[in-house]
C-alpha positions as CSV (number, residue, x, y, z in Angstrom):
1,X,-26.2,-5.6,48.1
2,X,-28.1,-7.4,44.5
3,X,-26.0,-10.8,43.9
4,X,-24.0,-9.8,41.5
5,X,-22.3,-7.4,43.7
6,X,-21.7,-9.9,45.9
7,X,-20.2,-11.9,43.6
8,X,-17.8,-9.8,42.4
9,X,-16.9,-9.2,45.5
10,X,-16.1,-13.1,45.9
11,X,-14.3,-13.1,43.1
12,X,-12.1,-10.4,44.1
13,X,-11.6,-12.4,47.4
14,X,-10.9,-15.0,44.7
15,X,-8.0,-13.1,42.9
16,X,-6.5,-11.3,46.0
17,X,-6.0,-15.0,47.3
18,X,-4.3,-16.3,44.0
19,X,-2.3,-13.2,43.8
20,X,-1.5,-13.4,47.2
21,X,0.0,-16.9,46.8
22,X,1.8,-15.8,44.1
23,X,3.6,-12.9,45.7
24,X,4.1,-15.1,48.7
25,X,6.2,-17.4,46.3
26,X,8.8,-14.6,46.0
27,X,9.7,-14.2,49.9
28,X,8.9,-17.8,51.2
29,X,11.7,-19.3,50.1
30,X,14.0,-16.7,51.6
31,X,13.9,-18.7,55.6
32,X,14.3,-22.2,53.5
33,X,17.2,-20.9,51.7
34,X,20.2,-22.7,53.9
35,X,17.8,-25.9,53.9
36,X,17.6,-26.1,50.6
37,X,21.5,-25.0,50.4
38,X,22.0,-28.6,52.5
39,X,19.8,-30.6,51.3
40,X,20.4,-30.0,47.5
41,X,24.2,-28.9,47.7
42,X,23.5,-25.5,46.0
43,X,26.8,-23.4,45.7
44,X,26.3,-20.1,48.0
45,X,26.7,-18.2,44.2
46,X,24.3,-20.0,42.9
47,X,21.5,-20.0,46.0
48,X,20.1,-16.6,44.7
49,X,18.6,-18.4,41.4
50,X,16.1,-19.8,43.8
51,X,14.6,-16.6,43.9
52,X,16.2,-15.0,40.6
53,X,14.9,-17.9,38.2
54,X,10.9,-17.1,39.4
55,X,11.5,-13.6,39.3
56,X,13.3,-12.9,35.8
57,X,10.9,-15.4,34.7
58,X,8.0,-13.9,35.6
59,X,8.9,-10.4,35.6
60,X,9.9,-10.9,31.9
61,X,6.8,-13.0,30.8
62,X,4.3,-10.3,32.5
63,X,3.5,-8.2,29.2
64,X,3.5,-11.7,27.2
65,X,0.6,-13.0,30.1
66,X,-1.1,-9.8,29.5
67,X,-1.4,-9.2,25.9
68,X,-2.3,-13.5,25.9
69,X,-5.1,-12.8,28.3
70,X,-6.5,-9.9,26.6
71,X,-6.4,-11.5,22.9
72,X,-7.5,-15.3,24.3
73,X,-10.1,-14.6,27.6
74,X,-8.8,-13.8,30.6
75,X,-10.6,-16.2,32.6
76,X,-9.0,-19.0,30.5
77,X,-5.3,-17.5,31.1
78,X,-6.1,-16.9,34.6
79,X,-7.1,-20.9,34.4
80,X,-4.0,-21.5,32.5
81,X,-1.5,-19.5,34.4
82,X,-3.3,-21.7,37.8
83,X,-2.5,-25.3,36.2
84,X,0.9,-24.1,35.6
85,X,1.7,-22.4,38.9
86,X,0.1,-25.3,40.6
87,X,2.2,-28.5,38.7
88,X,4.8,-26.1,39.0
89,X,5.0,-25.8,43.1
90,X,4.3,-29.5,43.1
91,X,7.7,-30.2,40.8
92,X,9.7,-27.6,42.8
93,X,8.5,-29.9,46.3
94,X,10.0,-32.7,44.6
95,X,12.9,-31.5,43.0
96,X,16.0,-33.5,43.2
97,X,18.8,-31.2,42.6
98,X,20.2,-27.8,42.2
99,X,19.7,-27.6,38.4
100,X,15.8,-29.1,38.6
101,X,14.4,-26.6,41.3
102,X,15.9,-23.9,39.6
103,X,14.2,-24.9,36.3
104,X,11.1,-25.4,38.2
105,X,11.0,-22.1,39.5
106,X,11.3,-20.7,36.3
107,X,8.5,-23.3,35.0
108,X,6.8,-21.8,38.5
109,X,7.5,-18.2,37.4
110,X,6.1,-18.6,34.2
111,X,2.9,-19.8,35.2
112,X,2.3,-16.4,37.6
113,X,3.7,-14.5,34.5
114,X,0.1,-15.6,33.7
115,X,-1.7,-15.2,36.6
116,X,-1.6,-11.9,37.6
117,X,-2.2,-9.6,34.4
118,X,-5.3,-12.0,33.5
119,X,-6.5,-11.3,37.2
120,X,-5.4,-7.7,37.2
121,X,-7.5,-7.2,34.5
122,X,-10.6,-9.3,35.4
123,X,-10.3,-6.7,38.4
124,X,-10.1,-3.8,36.4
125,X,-13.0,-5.2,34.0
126,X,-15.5,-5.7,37.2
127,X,-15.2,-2.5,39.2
128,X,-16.1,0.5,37.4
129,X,-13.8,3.7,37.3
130,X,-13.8,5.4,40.7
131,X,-14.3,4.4,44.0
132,X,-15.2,0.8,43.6
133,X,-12.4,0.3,41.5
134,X,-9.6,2.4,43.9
135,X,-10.6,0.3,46.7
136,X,-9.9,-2.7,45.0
137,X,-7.0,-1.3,43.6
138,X,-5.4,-1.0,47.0
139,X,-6.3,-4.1,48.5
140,X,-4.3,-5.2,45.1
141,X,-1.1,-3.0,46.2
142,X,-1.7,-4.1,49.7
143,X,-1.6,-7.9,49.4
144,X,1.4,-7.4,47.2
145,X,3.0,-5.8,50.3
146,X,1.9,-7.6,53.1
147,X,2.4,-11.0,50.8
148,X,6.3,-10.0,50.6
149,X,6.4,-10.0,54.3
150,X,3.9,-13.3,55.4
151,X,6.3,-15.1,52.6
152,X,9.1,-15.3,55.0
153,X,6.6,-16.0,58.2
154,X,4.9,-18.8,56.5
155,X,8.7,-19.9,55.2
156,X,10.0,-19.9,58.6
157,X,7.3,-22.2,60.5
158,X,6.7,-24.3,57.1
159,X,10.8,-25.2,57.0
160,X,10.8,-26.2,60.8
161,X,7.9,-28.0,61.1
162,X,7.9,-30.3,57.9
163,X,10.3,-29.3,55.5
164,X,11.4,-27.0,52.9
165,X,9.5,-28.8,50.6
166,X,6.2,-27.4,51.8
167,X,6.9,-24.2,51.0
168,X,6.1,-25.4,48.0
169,X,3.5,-28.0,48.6
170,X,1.2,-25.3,50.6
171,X,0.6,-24.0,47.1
172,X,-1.2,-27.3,45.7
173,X,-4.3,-27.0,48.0
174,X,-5.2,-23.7,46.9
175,X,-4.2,-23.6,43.5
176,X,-6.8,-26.7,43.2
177,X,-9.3,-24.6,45.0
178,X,-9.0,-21.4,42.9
179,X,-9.2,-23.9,39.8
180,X,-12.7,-24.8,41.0
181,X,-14.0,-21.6,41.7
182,X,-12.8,-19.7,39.0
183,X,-15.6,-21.2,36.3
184,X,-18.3,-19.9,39.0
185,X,-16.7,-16.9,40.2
186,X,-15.3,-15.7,37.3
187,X,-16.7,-14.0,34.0
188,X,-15.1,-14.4,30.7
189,X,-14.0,-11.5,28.8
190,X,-11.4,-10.6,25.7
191,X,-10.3,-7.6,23.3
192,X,-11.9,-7.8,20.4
193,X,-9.4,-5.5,18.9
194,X,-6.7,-6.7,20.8
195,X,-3.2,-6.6,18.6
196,X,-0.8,-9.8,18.4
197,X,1.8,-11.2,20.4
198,X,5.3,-10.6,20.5
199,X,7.1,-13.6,21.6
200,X,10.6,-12.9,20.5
201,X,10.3,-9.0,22.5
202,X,9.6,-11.3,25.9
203,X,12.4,-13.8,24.9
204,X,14.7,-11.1,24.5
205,X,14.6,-9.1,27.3
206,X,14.0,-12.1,29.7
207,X,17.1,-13.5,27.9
208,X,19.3,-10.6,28.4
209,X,18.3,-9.6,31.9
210,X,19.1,-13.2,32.4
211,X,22.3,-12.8,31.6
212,X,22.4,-9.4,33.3
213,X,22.1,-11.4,36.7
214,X,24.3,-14.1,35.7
215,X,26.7,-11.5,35.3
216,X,26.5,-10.0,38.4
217,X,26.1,-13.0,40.4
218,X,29.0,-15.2,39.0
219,X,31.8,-12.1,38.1
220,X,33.4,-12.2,41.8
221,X,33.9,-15.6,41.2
222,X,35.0,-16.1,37.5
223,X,36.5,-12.7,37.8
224,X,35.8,-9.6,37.0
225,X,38.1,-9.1,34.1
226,X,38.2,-12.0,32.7
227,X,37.0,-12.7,28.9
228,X,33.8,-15.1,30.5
229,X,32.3,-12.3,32.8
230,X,32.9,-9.6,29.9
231,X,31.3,-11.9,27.5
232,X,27.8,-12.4,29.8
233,X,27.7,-8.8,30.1
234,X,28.4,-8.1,26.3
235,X,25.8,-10.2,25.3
236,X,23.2,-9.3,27.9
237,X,24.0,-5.5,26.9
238,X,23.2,-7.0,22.6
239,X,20.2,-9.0,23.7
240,X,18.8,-5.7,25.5
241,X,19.7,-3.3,22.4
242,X,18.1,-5.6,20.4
243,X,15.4,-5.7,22.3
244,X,14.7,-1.5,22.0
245,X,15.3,-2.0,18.4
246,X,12.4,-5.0,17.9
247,X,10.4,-3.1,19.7
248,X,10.3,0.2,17.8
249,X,9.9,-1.9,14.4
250,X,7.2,-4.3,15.0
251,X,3.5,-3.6,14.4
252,X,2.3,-4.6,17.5
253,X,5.2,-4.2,20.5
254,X,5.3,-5.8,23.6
255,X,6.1,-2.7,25.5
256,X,4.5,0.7,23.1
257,X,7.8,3.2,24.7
258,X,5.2,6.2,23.7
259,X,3.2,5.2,26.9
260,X,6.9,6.5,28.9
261,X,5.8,9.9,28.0
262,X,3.5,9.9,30.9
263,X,6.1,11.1,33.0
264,X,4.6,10.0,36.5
265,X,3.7,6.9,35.0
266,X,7.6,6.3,33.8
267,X,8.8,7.8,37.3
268,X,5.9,5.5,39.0
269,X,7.8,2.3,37.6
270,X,11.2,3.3,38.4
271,X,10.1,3.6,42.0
272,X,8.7,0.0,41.2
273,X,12.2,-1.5,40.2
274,X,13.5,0.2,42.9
275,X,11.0,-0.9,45.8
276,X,11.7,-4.5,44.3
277,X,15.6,-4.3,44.5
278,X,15.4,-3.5,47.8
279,X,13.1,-5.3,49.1
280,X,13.9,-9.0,47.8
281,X,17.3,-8.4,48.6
282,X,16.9,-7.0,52.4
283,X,14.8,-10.2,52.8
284,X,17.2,-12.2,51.9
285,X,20.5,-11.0,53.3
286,X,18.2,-10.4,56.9
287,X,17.3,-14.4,56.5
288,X,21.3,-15.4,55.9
289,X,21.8,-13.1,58.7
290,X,19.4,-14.6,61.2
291,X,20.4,-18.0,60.4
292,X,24.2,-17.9,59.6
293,X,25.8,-15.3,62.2
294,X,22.6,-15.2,65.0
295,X,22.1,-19.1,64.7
296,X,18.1,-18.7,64.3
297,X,16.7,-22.2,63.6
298,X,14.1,-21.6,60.3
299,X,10.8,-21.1,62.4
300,X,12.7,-19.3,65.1
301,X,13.7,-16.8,61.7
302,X,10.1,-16.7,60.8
303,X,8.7,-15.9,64.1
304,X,11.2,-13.1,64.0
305,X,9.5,-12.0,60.6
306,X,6.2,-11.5,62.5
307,X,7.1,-8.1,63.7
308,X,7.1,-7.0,59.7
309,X,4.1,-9.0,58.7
310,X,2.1,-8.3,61.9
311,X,2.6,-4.7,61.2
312,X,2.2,-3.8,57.6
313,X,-1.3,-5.7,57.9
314,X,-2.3,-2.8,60.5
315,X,-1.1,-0.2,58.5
316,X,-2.4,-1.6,55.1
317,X,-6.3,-0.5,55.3
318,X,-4.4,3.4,56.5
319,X,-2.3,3.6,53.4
320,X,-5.3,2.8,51.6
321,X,-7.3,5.7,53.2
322,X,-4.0,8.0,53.4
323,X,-4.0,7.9,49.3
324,X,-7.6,9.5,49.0
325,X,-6.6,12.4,51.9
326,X,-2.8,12.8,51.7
327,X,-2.7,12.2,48.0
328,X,-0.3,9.1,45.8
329,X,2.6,11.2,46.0
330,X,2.7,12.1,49.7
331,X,1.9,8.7,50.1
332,X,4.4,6.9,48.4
333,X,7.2,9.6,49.4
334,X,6.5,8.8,53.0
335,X,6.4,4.9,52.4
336,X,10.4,4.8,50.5
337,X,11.4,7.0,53.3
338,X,10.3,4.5,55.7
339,X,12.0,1.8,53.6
340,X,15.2,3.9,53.5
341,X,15.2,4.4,57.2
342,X,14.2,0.7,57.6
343,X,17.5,-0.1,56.1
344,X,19.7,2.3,57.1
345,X,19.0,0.9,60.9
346,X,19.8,-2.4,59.8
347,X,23.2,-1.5,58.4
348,X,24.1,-1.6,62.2
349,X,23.6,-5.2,62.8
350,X,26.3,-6.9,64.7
351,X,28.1,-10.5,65.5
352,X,26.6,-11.0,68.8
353,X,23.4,-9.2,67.9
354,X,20.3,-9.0,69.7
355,X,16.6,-9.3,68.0
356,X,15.3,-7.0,70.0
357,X,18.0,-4.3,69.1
358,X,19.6,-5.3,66.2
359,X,16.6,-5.9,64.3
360,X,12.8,-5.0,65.8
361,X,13.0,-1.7,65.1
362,X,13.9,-2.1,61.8
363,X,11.2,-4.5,60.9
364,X,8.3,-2.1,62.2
365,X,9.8,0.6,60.3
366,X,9.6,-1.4,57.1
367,X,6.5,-2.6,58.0
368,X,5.2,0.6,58.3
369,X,6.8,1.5,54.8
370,X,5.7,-1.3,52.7
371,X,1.9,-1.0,52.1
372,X,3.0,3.1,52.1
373,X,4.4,2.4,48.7
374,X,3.2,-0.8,47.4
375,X,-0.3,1.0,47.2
376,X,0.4,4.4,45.9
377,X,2.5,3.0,43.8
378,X,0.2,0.8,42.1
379,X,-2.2,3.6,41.8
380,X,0.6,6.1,40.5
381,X,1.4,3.4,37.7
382,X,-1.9,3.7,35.7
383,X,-1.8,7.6,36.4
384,X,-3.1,9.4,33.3
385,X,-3.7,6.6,31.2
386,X,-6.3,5.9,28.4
387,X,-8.7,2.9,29.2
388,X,-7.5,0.8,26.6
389,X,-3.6,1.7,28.0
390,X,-4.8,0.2,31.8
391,X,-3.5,-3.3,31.3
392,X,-0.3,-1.9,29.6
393,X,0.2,-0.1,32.8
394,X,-0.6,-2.6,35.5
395,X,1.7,-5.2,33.4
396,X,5.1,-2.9,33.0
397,X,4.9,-1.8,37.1
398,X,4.4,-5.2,38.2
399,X,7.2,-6.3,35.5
400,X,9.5,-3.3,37.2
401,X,8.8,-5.2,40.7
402,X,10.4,-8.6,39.9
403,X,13.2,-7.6,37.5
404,X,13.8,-5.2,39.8
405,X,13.7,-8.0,42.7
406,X,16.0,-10.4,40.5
407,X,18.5,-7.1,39.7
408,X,18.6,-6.5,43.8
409,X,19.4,-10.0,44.8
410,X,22.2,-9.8,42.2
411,X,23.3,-6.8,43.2
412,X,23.6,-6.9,47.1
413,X,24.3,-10.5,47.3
414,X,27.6,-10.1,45.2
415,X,28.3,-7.1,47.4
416,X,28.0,-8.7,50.7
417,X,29.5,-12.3,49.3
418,X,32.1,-9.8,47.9
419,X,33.2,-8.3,51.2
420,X,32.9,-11.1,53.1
421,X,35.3,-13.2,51.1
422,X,38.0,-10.3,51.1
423,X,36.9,-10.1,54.8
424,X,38.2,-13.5,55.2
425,X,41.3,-13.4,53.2
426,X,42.9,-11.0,55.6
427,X,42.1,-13.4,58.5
428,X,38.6,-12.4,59.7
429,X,36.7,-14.9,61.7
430,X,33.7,-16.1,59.8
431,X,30.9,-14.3,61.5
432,X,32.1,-11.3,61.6
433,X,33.2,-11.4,58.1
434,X,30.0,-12.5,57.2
435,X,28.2,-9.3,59.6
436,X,30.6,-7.2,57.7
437,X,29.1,-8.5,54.0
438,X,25.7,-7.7,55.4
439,X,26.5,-4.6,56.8
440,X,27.8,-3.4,53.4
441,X,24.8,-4.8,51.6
442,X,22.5,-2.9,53.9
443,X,24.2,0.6,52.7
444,X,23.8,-0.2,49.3
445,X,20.4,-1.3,49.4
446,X,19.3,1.9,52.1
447,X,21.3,4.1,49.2
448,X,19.0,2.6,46.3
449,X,15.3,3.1,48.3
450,X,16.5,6.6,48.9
451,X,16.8,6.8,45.0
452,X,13.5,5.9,45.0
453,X,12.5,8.9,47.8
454,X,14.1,11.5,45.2
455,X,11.8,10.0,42.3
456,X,8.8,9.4,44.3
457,X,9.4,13.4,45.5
458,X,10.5,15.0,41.8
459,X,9.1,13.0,39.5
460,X,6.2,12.1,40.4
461,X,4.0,14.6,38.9
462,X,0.3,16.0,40.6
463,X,-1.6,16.2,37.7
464,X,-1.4,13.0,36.3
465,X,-2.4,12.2,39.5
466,X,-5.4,14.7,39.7
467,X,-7.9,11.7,38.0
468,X,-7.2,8.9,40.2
469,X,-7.5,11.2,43.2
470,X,-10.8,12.5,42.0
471,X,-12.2,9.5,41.7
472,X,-11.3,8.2,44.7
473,X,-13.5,10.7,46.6
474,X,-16.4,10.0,43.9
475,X,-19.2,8.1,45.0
476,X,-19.4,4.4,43.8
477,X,-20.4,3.9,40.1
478,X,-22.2,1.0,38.9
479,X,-19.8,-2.2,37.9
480,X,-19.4,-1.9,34.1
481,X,-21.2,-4.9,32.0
């Protein structure tokens, strides 16, 4: 292999590790979650915005990062998006209260908002079209995966051993360590003919989803009826019409809608939002089930974890291979039906459960689902685009993953808290009140991946698909200039 090969293979390693890091952020603090709860006296309403500030944030930010990268180098955002990730974790390790981690996550969220479009494209920019570039593009959707399920590992033995702080302190070390490779590892490049930003689309529909999840997350308690909770939703439901109309006047849009036509592209990122919903969530609710009704200690809960994490790193390099001879669709079909039956089994978790019942199975079940449709996914998402329309495409499916996340916790949090509280109005003991708001959670969550099996299966169309597959048996091109 000449040296440059090898070094864009380093810098791949580079960017896998950074992105890693930055997916991890979204599951780690799952296992910390009733730490933090003590320590900080967070509300159990408003424990989700832990998770829901980084992921509206940078879910909402991701097109913004993208279209910044391509117009001002996407080294120098990656750089950028590094320094703020990094001072970010360092802030959320110190925070001091409910209302400071929960803006640092944000500031946290913003920064990978940055990150991974500049290094998505980097990617895309140093593999050339083919096989090269497919197999980097899976190692992409695989990390994305199998970072989802470390995150709660890593959370788990972080919590017990030193703190929850050090969930987010572990980031500091290798933020600093990407920032000093990058300049050697990294080439600059920009659009020339890039077009120019649209800062009030990205404040509008982070705004309104914002208020989306507020809504959802606070109505049980303000009541659902009442002129506060209709007001959120009104005005998240404004901010997001106004949003479609900005967009479809201004020059240069944030999100082009004419890309939607590509209809496995469109159905690719519903799958997305819909993999994201139910995959934050069931994280979560497992963690508060481990900890609050089985009594797992935090590294006991991320020990427990292992069993997901262990497993979709063995599958990860197959679901790779199985897109080039099964084909994305068959693929990805398979992987939500695993995540569907994954959840399904869990909706059978009890008061006086066992781990090796209750819950094993259904962690090697969504092990064994989540590289299955993280990577075709990802590949399925920049099906039958034009060149110049690739970092459009990776930005919206990774933007569908975290609002989607954000919209889940929302979601199957207010149904569990939901029926555990009427649970407990009618004289329910706690745990099995609890069990019973988890239960319920589980169904709703197995019911939305299945969604996602329906659109993976009908939607999903084979020739948009016929490209990538093609050039995934292609022999290896030269990496583009």
């Amino acid at each position: 292999m000449v040296g440059s090969d090898r070094k864009k293979w380093f810098a791949l390693a580079l960017i896998l590790a950074v992105q890693f890091m930055v997916i991890l952020d979204v599951a780690i603090v799952n296992v910390a979650l009733p730490s933090i709860q003590l320590d900080l006296g967070f509300s159990q309403e408003n424990l989700q915005w832990v998770i829901s500030a980084y992921a509206l944030v940078f879910g909402g930010f991701l097109l913004l990062g993208g279209r910044s990268a391509d117009l001002l180098g996407r080294r120098r955002i990656f750089i950028v998006g590094t320094i703020i990730f990094t001072l970010g974790s360092l802030l959320c390790g110190l925070a001091w209260s409910e209302a400071a981690l929960i803006s640092f996550r944000a500031f946290q969220g913003f920064g990978a908002a940055l990150i991974t479009p500049a290094a998505l494209s980097i990617l895309v920019a140093m593999f050339a079209e083919g096989r090269e570039r497919n197999i980097a593009l899976g190692a992409w959707g695989a990390v994305g995966g199998v970072g989802a399920a470390a995150g709660v590992l890593f959370g788990g033995i972080l919590t017990d051993y030193l703190s929850w702080a050090w969930i987010f302190f572990v980031n500091v070390p290798v933020g600093v360590a990407a920032l000093i490779l990058a300049p050697f590892l990294l080439s600059e490049s920009l659009d020339k003919h890039g077009q120019g930003f649209d800062i009030p689309g990205a404040v509008l529909v982070t705004s309104g989803l914002s208020l989306l999840v507020l809504g959802v997350t606070q109505g049980h308690g303000w009541g659902w009826s009442s002129a506060r909770t209709i007001g959120v939703f009104v005005a998240s439901a404004l901010l997001l019409l106004a949003f479609i109309g900005w967009e479809s006047r201004v020059k240069h849009p944030l999100v082009p809608f004419s890309i939607f036509r590509i209809q496995t592209l469109a159905a690719a990122n519903i799958v997305g939002f819909i993999l994201g919903t139910a995959l934050f969530a069931m994280f979560l609710i497992l963690t508060l089930y481990m900890q609050e009704v089985l009594g797992y200690s935090p590294l006991k809960t991320g020990i427990g974890y292992l069993a997901v994490a262990g497993t979709a790193i063995i599958w990860a390099n197959v679901a790779a291979a199985a897109v080039t001879r099964i084909g994305v669709k068959s693929a990805l079909v398979f992987g939500m039906a695993m995540m569907t039956v994954g959840l399904l089994y869990f909706t059978q978790v009890s008061v006086d459960g066992s781990y090796w019942t209750d819950l094993f199975p259904g962690f090697l079940i969504i092990g064994l689902g989540l590289p299955f449709a993280f990577v075709p996914v990802t590949i399925a998402a920049v099906a039958g685009t034009k060149r110049e329309e690739a970092g459009l495409a990776s930005g919206l499916i990774n933007t569908s993953q975290q609002i989607g996340g954000a919209v889940g916790i929302a979601i199957l949090s207010t149904i569990a808290v939901t029926k555990t509280d009427n649970a407990l109005a009618t004289g329910t003991a706690p745990p099995v009140a609890l069990t019973d708001g988890f239960q319920a959670a589980f169904w709703a969550g197995a019911a939305i991946a299945f969604l996602g099996v329906l659109v993976s299966l009908f939607l999903i169309r084979g020739r948009d698909l016929q490209v990538q597959e093609a050039h995934a048996v292609e022999p290896a091109l030269e990496p583009a200039a």
